[in-house]
C-alpha positions as CSV (number, residue, x, y, z in Angstrom):
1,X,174.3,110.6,111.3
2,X,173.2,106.9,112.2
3,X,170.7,106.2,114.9
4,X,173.3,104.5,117.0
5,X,175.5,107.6,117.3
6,X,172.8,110.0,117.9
7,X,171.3,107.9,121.1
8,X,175.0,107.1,121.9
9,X,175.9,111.0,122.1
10,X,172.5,112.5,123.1
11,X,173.4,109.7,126.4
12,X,176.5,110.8,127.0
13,X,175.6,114.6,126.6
14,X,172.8,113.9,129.2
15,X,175.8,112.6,131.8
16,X,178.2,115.3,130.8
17,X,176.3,118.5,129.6
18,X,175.2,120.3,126.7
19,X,178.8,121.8,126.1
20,X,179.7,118.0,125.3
21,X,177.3,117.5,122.8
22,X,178.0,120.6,121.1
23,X,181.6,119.9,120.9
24,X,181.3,116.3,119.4
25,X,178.1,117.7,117.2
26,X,180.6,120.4,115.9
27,X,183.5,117.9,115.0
28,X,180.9,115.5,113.4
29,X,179.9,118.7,111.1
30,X,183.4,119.3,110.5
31,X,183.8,115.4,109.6
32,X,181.2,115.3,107.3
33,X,182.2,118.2,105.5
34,X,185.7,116.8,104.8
35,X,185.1,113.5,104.1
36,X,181.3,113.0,102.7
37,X,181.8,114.4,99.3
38,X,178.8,116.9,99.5
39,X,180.6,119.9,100.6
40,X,181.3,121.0,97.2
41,X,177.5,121.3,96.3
42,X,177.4,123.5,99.3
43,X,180.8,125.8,97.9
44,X,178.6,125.7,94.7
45,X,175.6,127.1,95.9
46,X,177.4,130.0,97.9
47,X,179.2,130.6,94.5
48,X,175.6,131.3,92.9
49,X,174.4,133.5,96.2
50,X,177.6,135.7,96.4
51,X,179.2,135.2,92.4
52,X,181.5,138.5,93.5
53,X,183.2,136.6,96.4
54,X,186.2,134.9,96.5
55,X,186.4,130.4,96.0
56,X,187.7,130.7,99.8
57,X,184.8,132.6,100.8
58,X,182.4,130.1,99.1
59,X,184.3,127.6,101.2
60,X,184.0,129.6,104.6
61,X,180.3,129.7,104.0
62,X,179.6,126.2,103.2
63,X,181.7,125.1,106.4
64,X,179.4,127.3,108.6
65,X,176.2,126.2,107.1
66,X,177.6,122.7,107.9
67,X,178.6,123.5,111.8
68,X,174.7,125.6,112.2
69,X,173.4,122.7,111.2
70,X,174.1,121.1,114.6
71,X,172.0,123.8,116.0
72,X,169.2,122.1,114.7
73,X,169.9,118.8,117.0
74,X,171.5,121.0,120.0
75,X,168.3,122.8,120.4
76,X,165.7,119.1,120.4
77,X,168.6,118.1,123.1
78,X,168.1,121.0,124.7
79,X,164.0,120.5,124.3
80,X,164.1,116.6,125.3
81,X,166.3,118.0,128.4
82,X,163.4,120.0,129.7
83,X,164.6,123.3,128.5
84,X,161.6,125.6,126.9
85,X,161.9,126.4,123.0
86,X,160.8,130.3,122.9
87,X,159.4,131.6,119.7
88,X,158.0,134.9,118.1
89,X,155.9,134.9,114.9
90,X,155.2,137.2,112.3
91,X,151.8,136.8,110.0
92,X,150.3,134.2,112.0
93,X,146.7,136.1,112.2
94,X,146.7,134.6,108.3
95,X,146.5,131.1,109.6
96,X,143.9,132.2,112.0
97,X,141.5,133.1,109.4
98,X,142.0,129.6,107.5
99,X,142.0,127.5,110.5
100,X,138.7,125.4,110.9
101,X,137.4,126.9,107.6
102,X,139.1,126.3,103.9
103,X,142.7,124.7,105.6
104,X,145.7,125.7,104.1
105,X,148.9,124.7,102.9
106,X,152.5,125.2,104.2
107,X,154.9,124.9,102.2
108,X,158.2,124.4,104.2
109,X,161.5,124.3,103.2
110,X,165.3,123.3,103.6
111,X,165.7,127.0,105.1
112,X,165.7,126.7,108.4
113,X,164.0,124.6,110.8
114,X,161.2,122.7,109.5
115,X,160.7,120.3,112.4
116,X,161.0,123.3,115.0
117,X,158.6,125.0,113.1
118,X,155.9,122.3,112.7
119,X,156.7,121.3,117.0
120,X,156.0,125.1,117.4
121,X,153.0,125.6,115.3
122,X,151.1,122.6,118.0
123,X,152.3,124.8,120.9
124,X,151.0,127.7,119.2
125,X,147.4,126.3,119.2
126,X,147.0,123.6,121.0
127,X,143.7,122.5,119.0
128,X,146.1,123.0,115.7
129,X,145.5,119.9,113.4
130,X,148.6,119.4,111.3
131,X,149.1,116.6,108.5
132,X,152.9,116.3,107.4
133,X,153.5,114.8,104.0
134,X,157.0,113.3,103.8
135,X,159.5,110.9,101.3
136,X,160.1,107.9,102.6
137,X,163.8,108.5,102.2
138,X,163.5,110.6,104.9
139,X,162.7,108.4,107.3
140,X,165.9,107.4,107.4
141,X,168.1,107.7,111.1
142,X,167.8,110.2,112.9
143,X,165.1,111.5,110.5
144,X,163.1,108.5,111.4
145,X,163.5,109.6,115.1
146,X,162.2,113.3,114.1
147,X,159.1,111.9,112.6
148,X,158.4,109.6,116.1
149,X,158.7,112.5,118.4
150,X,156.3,114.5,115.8
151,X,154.1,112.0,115.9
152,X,153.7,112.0,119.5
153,X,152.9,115.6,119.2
154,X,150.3,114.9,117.4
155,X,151.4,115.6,114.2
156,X,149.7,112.7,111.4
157,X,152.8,112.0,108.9
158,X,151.7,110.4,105.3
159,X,155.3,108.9,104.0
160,X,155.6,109.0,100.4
161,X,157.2,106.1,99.0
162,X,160.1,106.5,96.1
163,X,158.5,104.6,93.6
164,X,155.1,104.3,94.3
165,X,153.0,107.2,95.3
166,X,149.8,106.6,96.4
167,X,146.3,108.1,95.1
168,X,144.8,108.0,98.7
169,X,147.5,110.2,100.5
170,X,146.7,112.5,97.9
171,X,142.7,112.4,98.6
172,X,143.5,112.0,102.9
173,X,145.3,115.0,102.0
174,X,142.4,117.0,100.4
175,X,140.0,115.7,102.9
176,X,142.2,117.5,105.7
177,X,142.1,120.4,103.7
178,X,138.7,120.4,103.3
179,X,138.0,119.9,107.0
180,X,139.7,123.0,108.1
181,X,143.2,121.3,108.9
182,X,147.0,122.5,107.7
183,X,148.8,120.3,105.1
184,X,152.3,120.7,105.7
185,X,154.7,119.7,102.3
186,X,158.1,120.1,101.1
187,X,158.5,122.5,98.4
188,X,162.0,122.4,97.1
189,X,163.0,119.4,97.5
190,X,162.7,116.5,94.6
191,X,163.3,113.4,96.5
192,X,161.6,110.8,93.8
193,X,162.8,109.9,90.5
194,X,160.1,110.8,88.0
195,X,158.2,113.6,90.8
196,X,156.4,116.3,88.6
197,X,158.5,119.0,89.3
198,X,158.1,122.9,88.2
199,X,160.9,125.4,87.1
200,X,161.4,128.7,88.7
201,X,164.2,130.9,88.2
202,X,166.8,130.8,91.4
203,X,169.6,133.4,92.0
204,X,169.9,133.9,88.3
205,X,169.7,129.7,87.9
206,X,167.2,127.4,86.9
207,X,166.0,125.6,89.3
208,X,163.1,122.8,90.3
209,X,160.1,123.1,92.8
210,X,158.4,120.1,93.6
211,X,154.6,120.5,91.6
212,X,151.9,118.6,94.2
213,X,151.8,121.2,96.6
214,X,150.2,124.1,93.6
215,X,148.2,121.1,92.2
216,X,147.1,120.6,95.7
217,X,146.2,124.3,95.9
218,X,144.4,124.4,92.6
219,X,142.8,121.1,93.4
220,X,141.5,122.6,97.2
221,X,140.9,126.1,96.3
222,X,143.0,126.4,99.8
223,X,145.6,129.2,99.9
224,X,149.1,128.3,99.9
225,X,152.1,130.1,102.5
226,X,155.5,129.8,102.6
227,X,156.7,129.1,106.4
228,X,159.8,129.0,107.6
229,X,161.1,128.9,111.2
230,X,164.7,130.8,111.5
231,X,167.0,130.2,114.8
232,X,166.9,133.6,116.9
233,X,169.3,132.1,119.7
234,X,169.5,129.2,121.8
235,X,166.3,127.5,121.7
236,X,164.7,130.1,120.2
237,X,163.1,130.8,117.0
238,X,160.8,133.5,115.2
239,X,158.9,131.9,112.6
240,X,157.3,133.8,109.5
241,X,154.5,133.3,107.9
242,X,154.1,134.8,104.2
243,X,151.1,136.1,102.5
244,X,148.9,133.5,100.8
245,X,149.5,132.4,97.4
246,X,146.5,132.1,95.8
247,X,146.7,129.1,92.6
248,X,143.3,129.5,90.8
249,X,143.1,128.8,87.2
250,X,139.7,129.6,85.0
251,X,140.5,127.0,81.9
252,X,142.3,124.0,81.6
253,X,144.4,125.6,79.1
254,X,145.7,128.4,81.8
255,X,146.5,125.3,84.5
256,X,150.2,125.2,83.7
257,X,150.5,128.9,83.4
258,X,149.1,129.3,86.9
259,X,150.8,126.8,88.6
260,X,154.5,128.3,86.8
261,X,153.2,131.5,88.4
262,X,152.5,130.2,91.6
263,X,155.9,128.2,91.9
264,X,157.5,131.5,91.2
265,X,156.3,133.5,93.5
266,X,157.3,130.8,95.8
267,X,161.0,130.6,94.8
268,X,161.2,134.5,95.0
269,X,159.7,134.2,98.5
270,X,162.5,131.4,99.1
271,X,165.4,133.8,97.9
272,X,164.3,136.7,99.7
273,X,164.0,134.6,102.9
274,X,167.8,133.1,102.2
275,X,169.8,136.5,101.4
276,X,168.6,137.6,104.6
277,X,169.5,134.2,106.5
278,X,171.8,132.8,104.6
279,X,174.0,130.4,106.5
280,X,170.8,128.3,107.7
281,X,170.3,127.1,104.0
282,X,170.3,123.1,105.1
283,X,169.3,121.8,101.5
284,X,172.8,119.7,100.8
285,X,171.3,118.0,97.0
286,X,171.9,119.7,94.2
287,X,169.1,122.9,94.0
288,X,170.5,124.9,91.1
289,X,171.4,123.2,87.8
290,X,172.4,125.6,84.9
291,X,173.2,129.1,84.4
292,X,170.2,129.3,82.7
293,X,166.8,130.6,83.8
294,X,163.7,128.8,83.9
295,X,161.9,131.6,81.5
């Protein structure tokens, strides 16, 4: 969705009501399925998760993840209108003992809310310090706008550009660490041409991780959580924390082996997390390439 027709219907919606912008949010779901071309990725992707199922099935399921995405921009209308996003969390206490001390790393991902999750996290603690690492492709409409209102949060944003990655995000990165702060980063998405990448085995698939978030583990010696923020009702959310994965390797010769490891037990943490919300899987780019298994 352009910039343009996001201010244009968040205006209107503020005039009219939120049942407004849920109906035109819903139709402009239902348009993009139909016409973009991406919807059968989607039919794909529920053909791996459910192979039993029927094609039309497949097809139901990839139409609903398209109309729950909305959710995601009903509930920041709902935010910027005043109303208060709720939450519950499960395994925060682990950030609590990284906090101030060795940092840690999130690793966030296309399941669920990642923008809810990080605008929670700052409400959790307000003294939270939070460094976001994101591809510049990203910043795109209305993604660019998602990025501004973080910022204001106080979130610090490092954008990654395609082509050109920068040595000294990576060491600002490690510095937060090392301070005590949270690095947030995407881990299953590949959004450069040429990004070191890591195969893990996906609902029976191969498919990629993206590799700077382990490196930046091994590098830090910080631990590493999967965190995902899943919709519990209107403007509300529980997130979940996961228990730390620990990337530590004794010789040079192990470092690949650890970091496989590592991006494994993060994929199965990623499947487990999907069978159980399924229909909030918002990665649209192809995730699983081949019948075959990364092993």
């Amino acid at each position: 969705m352009k910039t343009f027709w996001y201010t244009t219907l968040f205006t209107f919606s503020k005039i009219c009501g939120s049942w407004f912008f849920t109906i035109m949010a819903r139709c402009i779901a239902a348009g993009y399925f139909l016409f973009s071309g991406m919807a059968p990725e989607s039919r794909r992707f529920y053909a791996a998760l459910y192979p039993s199922r029927s094609r039309w099935r497949h097809l139901c399921c990839a139409f609903r993840q398209y109309q729950n995405f909305t959710t995601i921009h009903y509930d920041r209308f709902l935010s910027a209108a005043g109303r208060k996003t709720t939450h519950t969390s499960e395994g925060w206490q682990r950030l609590d003992t990284v906090i101030g001390k060795e940092g840690g790393i999130l690793l966030m991902s296309h399941l669920g809310n990642w923008e809810m999750a990080a605008t929670l996290l700052q409400q959790q603690r307000r003294d939270l310090r939070l460094l976001l690492y994101m591809g510049v492709k990203e910043k795109e409409g209305v993604e660019k706008k998602q990025k501004e209102e973080l910022r204001k949060s106080g979130v610090t944003i490092i954008g990654e550009e395609a082509d050109t990655p920068s040595p000294f995000s990576a060491l600002e990165g490690i510095r937060f660490l090392r301070s005590g702060g949270l690095v947030s980063m995407t881990g299953d998405m590949i959004w450069r041409a040429g990004q070191r990448r890591l195969a893990v085995d996906f609902l029976g698939h191969r498919a990629y991780v993206a590799k700077a978030p382990f490196v930046f583990a091994l590098v830090s010696q910080a631990p590493l959580f999967a965190f995902f923020a899943f919709r519990g009702g209107k403007n509300h959310y529980h997130l979940r924390l996961s228990k730390p994965i620990i990337v530590a390797a004794g010789t040079k010769q192990h470092r690949e082996e650890v970091l496989r490891a590592a991006a494994q037990e993060y994929a199965d943490m990623l499947e487990e997390a999907l069978r159980q919300n399924p229909l909030e899987w918002y990665h649209f780019q192809r995730f699983i390439h081949s019948q075959e298994t990364a092993s």
